[in-house]
C-alpha positions in Angstrom: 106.1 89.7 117.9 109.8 89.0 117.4 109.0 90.1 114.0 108.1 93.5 115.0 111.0 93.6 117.8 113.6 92.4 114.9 112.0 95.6 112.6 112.7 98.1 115.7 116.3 97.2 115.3 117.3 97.9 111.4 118.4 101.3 110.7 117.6 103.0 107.5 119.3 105.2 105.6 118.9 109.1 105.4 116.7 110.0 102.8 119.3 111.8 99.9 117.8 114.7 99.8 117.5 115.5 103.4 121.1 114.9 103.1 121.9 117.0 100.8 120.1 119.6 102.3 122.1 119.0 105.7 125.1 119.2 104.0 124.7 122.5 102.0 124.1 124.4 105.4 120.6 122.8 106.9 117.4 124.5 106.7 118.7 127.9 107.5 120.8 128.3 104.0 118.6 125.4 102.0 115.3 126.3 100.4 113.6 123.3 99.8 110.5 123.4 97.1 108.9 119.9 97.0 105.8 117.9 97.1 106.9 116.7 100.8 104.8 116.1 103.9 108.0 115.4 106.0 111.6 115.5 106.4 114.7 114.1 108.3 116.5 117.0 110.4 119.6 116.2 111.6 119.4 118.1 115.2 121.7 117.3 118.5 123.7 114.6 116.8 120.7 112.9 115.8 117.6 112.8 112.5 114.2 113.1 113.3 111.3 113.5 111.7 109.7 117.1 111.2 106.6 118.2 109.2 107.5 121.1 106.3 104.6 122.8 107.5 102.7 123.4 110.4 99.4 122.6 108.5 99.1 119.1 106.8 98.2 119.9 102.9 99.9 123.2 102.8 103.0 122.5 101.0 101.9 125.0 98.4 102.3 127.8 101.0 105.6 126.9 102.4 106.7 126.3 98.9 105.9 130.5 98.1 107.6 131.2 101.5 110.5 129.2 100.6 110.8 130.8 96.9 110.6 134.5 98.3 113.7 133.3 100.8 115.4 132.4 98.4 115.1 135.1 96.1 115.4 137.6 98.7 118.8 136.0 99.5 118.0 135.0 102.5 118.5 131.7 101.8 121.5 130.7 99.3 120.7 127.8 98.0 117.4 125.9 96.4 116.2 122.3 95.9 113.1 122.2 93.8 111.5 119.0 93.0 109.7 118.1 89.9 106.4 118.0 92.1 106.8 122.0 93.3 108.3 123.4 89.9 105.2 124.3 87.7 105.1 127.7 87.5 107.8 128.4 89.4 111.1 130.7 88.4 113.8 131.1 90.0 115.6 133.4 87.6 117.9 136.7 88.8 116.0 139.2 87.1 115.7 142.7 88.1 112.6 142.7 90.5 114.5 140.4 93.0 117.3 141.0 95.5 119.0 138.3 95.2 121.5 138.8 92.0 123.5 135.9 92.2 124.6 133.8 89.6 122.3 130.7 89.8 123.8 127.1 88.8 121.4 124.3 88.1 122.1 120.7 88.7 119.4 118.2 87.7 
């Protein structure tokens, strides 16, 4: 029991990536293209846990929804994980709106 109570007490630290993604703008500006279930929000001075998608197991879909923000330009930045990028591009080409210039950091 004390155990448990002693447990309750320990904060943890912010997974990076939710972060990261905090810190380029939150999930307004920050496409996020991963494997994930979950993530930490950082909402009212505080992080909580939110689910990526409404549906458990459909981290596919919000992965496409995520990909066509981002290269509509409606979201400026991306974070793909090696678990979401098969088959994925996120290249400027002509058949997109967003033109930026893309800079990748691995």
């Amino acid at each position: 029991a004390q155990f448990v109570e002693d447990a309750k007490k320990i904060t943890l630290p912010i997974n990076p990536l939710d972060e990261l993604v905090h810190e380029l703008g939150g999930l307004k500006t920050v496409a996020e293209m991963t494997g994930r279930a979950v993530r930490q929000v950082y909402k009212h001075g505080k992080w909580t846990l939110q689910p990526r998608a409404k549906d458990p197991g459909s981290a596919d879909a919000i992965n496409v929804q995520e990909r066509k923000r981002f290269m509509s330009g409606q979201k400026r930045v991306a974070i793909i994980s090696d678990a979401a990028s098969t088959g994925i591009s996120l290249q400027a080409d002509r058949r997109v709106k967003n033109q930026k210039r893309r800079v990748h950091i691995t």
